[in-house]
BABA-707765 format. One line per 4 residues: number of its first residue (from 1); their letters; for each residue x, y, z negated of C-alpha. Coordinates in steps of 0.02 Angstrom, whole numbers. Layout:
N
NUM) a) X:Y:Z | ...
END
This chain:
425
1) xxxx) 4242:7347:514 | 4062:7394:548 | 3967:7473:419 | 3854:7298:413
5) xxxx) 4010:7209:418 | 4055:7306:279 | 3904:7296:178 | 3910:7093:179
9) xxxx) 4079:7107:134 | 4045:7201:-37 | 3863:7108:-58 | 3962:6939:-41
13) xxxx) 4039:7008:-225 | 4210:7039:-131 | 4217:7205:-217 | 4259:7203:-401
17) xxxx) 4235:7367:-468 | 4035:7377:-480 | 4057:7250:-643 | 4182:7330:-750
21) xxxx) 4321:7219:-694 | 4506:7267:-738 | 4664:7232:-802 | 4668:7228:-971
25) xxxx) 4809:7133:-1045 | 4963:7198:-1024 | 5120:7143:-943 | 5220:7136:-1110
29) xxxx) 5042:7057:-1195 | 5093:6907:-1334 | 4893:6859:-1339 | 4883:6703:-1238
33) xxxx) 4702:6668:-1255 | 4612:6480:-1211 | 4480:6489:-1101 | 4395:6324:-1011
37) xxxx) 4263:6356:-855 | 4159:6217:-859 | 4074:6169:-694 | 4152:6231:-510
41) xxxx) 4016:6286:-408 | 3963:6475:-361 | 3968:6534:-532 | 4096:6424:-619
45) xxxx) 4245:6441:-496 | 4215:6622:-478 | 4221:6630:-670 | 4395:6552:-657
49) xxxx) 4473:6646:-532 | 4426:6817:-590 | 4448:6782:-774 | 4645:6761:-693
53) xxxx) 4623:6916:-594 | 4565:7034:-743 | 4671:6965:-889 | 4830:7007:-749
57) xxxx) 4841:6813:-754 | 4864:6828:-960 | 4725:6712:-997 | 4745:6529:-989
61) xxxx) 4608:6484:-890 | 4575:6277:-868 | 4425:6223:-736 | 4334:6063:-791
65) xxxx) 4235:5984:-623 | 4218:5796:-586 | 4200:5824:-401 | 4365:5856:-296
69) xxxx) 4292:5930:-167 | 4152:6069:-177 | 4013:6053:-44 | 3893:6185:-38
73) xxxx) 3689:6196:-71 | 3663:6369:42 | 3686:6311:215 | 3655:6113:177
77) xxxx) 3489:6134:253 | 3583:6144:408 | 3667:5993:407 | 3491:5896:367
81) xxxx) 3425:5961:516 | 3594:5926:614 | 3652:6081:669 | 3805:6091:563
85) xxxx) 3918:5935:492 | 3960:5918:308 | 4119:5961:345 | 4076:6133:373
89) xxxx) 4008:6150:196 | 4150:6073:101 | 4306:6144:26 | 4458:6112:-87
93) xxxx) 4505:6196:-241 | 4702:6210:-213 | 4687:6383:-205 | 4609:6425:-372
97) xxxx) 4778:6324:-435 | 4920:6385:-321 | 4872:6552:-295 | 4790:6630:-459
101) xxxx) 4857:6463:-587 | 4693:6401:-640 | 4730:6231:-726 | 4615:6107:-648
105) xxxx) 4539:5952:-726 | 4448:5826:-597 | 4343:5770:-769 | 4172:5755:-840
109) xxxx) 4112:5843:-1003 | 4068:5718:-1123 | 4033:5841:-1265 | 4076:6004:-1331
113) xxxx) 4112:6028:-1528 | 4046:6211:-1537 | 4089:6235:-1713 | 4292:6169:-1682
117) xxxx) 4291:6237:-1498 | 4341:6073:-1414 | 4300:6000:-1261 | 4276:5816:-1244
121) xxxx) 4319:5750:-1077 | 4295:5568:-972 | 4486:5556:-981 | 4484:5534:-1139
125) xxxx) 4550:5716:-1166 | 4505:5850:-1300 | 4552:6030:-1244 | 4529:6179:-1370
129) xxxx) 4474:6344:-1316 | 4441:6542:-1382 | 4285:6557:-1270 | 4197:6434:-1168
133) xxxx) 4120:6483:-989 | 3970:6341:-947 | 3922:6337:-770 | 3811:6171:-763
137) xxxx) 3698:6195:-632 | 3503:6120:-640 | 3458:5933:-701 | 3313:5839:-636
141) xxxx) 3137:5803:-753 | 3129:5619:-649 | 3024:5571:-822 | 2876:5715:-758
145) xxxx) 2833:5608:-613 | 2766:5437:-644 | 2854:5295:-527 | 3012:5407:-492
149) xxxx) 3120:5294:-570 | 3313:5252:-524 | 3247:5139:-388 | 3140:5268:-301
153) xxxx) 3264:5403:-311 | 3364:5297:-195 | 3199:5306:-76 | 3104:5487:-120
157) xxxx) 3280:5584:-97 | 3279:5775:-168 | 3447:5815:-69 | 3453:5985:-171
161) xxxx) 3651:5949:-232 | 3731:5946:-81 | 3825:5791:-42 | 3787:5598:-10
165) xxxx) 3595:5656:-10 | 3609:5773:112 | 3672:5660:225 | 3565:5533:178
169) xxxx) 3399:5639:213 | 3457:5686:377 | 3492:5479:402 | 3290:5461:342
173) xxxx) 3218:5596:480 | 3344:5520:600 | 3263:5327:596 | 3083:5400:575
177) xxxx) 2995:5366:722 | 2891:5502:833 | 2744:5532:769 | 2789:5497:580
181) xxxx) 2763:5623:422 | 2881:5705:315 | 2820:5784:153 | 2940:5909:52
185) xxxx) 2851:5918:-121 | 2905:6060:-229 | 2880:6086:-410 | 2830:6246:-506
189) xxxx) 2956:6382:-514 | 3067:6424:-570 | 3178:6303:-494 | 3346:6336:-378
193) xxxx) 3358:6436:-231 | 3181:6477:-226 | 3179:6485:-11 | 3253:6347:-2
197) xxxx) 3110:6210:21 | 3028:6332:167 | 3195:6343:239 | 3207:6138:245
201) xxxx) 3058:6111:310 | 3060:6249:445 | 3248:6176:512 | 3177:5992:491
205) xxxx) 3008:6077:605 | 3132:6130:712 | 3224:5973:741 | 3056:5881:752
209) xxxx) 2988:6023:894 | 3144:5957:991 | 3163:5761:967 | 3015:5718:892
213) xxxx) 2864:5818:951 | 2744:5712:885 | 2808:5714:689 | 2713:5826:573
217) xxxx) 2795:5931:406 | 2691:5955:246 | 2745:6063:130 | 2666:6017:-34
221) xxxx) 2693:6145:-146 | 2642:6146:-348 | 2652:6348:-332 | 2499:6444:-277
225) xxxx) 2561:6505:-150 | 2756:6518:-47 | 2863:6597:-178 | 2987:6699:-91
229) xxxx) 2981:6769:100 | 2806:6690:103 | 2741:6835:244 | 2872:6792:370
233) xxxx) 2889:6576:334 | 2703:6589:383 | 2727:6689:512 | 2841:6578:580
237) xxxx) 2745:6435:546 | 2598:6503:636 | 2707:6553:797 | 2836:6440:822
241) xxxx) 2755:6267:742 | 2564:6276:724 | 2543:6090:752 | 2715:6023:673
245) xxxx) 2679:6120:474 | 2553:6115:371 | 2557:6213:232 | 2474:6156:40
249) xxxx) 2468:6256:-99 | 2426:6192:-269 | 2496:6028:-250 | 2559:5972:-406
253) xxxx) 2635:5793:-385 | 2588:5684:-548 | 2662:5516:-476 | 2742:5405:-329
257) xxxx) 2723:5230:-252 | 2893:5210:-162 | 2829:5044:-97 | 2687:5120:-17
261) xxxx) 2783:5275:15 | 2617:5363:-46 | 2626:5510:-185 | 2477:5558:-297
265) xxxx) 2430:5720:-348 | 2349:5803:-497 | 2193:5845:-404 | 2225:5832:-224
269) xxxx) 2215:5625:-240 | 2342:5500:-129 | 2447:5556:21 | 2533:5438:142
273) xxxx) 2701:5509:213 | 2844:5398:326 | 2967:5522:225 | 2958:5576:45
277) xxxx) 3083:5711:-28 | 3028:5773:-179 | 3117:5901:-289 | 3068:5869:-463
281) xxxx) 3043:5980:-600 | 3229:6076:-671 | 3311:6118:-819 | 3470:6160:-859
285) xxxx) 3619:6025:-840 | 3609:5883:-977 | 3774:5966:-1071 | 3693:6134:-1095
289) xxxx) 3548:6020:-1174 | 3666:5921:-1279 | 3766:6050:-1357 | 3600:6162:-1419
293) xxxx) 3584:6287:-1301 | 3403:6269:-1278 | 3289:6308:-1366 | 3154:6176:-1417
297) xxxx) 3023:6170:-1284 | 3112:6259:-1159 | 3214:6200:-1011 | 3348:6363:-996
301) xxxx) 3485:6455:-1078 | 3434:6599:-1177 | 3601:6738:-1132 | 3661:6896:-1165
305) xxxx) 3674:6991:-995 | 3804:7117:-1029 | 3927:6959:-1062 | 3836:6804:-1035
309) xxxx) 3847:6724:-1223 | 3726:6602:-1266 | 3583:6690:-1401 | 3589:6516:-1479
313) xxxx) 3789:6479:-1490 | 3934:6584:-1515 | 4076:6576:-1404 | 3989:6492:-1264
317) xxxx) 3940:6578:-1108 | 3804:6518:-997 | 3813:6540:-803 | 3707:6507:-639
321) xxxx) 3566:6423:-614 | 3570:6356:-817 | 3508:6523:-862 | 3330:6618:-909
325) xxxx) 3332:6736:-761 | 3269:6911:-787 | 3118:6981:-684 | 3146:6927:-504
329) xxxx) 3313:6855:-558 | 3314:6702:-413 | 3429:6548:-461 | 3548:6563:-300
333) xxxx) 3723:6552:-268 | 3728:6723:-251 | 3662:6765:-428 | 3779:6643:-496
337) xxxx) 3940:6714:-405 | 3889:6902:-494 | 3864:6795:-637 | 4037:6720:-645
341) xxxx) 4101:6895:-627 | 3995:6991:-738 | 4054:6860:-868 | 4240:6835:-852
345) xxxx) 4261:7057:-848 | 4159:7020:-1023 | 4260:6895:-1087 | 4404:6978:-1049
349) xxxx) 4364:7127:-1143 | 4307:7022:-1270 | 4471:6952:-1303 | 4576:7090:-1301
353) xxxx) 4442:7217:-1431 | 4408:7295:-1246 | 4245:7395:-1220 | 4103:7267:-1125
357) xxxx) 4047:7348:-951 | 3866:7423:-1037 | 3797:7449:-874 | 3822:7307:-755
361) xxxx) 3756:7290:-576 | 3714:7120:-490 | 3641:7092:-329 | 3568:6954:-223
365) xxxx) 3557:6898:-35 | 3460:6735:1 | 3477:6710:203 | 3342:6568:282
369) xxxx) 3391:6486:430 | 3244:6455:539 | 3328:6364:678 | 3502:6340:726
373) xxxx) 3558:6519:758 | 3392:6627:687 | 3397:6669:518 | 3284:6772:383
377) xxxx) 3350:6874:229 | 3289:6947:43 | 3403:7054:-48 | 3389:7136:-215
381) xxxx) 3467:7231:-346 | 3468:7219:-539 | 3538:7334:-661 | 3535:7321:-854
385) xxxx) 3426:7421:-987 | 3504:7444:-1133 | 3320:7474:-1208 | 3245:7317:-1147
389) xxxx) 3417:7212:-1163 | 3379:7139:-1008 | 3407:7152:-803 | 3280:7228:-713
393) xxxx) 3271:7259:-532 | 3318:7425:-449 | 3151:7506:-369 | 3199:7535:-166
397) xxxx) 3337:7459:-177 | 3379:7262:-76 | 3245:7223:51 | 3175:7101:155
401) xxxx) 3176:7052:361 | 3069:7130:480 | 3097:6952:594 | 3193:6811:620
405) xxxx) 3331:6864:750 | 3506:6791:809 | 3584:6931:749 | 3528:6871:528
409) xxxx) 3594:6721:592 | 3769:6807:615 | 3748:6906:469 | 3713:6715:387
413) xxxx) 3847:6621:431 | 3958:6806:386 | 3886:6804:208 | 3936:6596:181
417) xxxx) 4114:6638:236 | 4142:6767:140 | 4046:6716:-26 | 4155:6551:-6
421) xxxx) 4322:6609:4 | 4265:6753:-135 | 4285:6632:-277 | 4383:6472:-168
425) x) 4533:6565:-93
END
């Protein structure tokens, strides 16, 4: 293995070690402790598994995810802009059952009874637990944008959980005629995968530069300014698709006419596009809001980062993208993989009067595709002070792409594959 072969290897979280992870109950252990992992995505199903792997398979660990199959945000971009099929993205659970014994529940959570520790589920089920793991992911704030109702949302897609939007996005830019406009609005961070956006509208550039020359991208962003590998999306831009982007900072949507396929902004006035995908406004999922984990007037999950417990409710931990990141915390799939880690060594320890890791390390990778092979990468590092309670990045440490070159794009497609079948196989 090459020592960059090597490196993605540990950075896809391959490598347990770094987060206090070990085997804690013993072989001859009576404790059989309830644990449920709600939500199966980057940090919930790595909760799962490793909460198996560190209790020595001693903790009863039960997944709760109404999805069968789990089809992933990072690389959906790709399949938008039709250079890779859904099917690429998409992957069973069977593993986390057959080969580590996670009970899985194809389910929704209707409500969780914090004080009793139960789990409500859609099947009519109530499951107890000993500590809760909530991975919910990011809700939409539809309400913040006048005229974004149920009917529009079938129109002005946000195709930012991967799946029947995806596809149906890449349907939209497909029937759009040469010459037409697409408009990617994005709200004010912090939202998931912050990259992401530039990263969709540079692919959907891309696809435009080679079927549809005479299309146009608009990036109309609330943020000041791009918010993460801004230097080299512009210089991109500037090189590769001067007439096809058009970049707008400041652009703060307040409303949309779906009939009219025009969107209104707070200061900027009315804009006509052929194609409107708008991400609106996130907050933590709607069951992190409806069991009290927020706190009023905020829209994430307050946490402790040496074991992910909620600062508002006992016995629940809070994963992912749900979360109030640190400094330069992003919300990516990356993140929420250490997360699920970092969490199920904790609760571990937890439940067997173990010493909590005091010093854990995370770190990140967010890769950008810029065409079909050509790809861009940040990478960071984030280690905890026990003075400030909190994560704060390592100074010198992660770093950032000279250029987009064939060779990220390898390094890209490595990271998926091995980040995927981290927490999946």
């Amino acid at each position: 293995m090459t020592p960059r072969r090597n490196f993605l290897h540990l950075i896809s979280g391959i490598g347990v070690l770094a987060y206090g992870g070990h085997q804690v109950f013993g072989q001859s252990s009576p404790f059989k402790a309830k644990v449920i992992v709600v939500g199966g995505g980057f940090g919930g199903a790595t909760a799962a598994k490793y909460l198996k792997i560190f209790s020595n398979g001693k903790i009863d660990v039960t997944l709760i995810e109404p999805n069968q199959h789990f089809i992933s945000c990072p690389m959906s971009n790709l399949v938008i802009s039709g250079d890779k099929s859904i099917t690429d993205i998409t992957f069973g659970y069977e593993q986390l059952v057959k080969k580590y014994g996670v009970h899985l529940i194809h389910a929704k959570v209707e409500q969780i009874d914090s004080q009793k520790r139960v789990v409500a589920l859609s099947n009519g089920k109530k499951l107890n637990y000993d500590r809760l793991v909530l991975s919910p992911g990011v809700d939409f704030l539809f309400e913040k944008i006048a005229g974004l109702d149920e009917d529009a949302q079938k129109v002005a897609l946000h195709a930012w959980k991967a799946g029947p939007q995806t596809l149906a996005l890449k349907a939209q830019l497909e029937a759009m005629p040469d010459g037409g406009v697409y408009g990617i609005s994005i709200p004010l961070a912090p939202y998931r995968c912050p990259p992401g956006p530039y990263e969709r509208a540079t692919l959907i550039a891309n696809y435009f530069k080679q079927f549809k020359p005479r299309s146009k991208v608009l990036i109309l962003d609330a943020n000041q300014d791009v918010t993460s590998k801004g230097p080299l999306f512009k210089k991109i831009w500037a090189t590769r698709f001067k007439e096809l982007i058009e970049y707008r900072g400041l652009h703060q949507i307040e409303s949309v006419d779906i009939k009219n396929k025009t969107i209104q902004f707070e200061a900027q006035g009315e804009l006509k596009l052929n194609i409107v995908n708008i991400l609106p406004p996130m907050q933590a999922g709607k069951i992190a809001v409806d069991t009290g984990l927020i706190k009023p007037n905020q829209r994430w999950c307050e946490v402790d980062f040496l074991t992910f417990e909620s600062r508002v409710v006992p016995n629940i931990h809070v994963i992912g993208d749900a979360i109030q990141n640190a400094q330069l915390m992003p919300k990516s799939g990356h993140m929420a993989n250490q997360h699920g880690k970092v969490c199920a060594s904790a609760v571990v320890a937890l439940l067997s009067d173990h010493e909590v890791n005091p010093a854990p390390i995370y770190n990140n990778t967010c890769y950008s595709f810029v065409s079909k092979n050509e790809a861009i990468h940040v990478a960071s590092v984030h280690r905890y002070d026990a003075i400030q309670k909190t994560m704060l990045p390592v100074q010198g440490a992660g770093g950032l792409s000279v250029e987009a070159n064939e060779l990220e794009g390898l390094y890209a497609n490595s990271w998926a594959n091995n980040i995927w079948s981290d927490f999946l196989a």
